[in-house]
N, C-alpha and C positions, 0 to 999 in steps of 0.2 A: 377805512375812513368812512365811508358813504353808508356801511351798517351801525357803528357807533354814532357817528354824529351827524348821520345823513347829509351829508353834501360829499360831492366828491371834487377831488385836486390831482391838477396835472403834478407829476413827481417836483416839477423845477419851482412850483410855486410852493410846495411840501419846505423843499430846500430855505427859500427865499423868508416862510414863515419862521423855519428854525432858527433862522441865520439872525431876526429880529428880536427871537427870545433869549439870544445868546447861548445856545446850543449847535451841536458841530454833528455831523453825520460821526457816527462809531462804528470802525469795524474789525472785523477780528483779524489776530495777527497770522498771518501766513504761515501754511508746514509745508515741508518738504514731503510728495507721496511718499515715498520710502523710509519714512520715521519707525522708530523701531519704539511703540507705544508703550514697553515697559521701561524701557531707560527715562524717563524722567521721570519717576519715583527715585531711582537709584540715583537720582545727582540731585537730590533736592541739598539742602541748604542745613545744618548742624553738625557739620563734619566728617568724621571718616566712617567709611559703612563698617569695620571693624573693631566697634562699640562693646 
């Protein structure tokens, strides 16, 4: 923030700005460490993998 727009803000007042532009904190969804990175390719979405 304090390089782009020169001022700087405590994170909660960061929040409180958002919160007035009707914008929500985003974040990303959880994995499990032990995911096995190629299975979801193999279960995406158009059917059976025996095409």
């Amino acid at each position: 923030m304090a390089s782009r727009f020169g001022k700087t803000l405590h994170p909660a007042s960061l929040s409180r700005i958002m919160r007035t532009l009707d914008l929500s904190r985003q974040k990303t969804r959880p994995r499990h460490p032990r995911t096995d990175s190629a299975r979801p390719s193999r279960l995406r979405k158009g059917g059976s993998l025996a095409r």
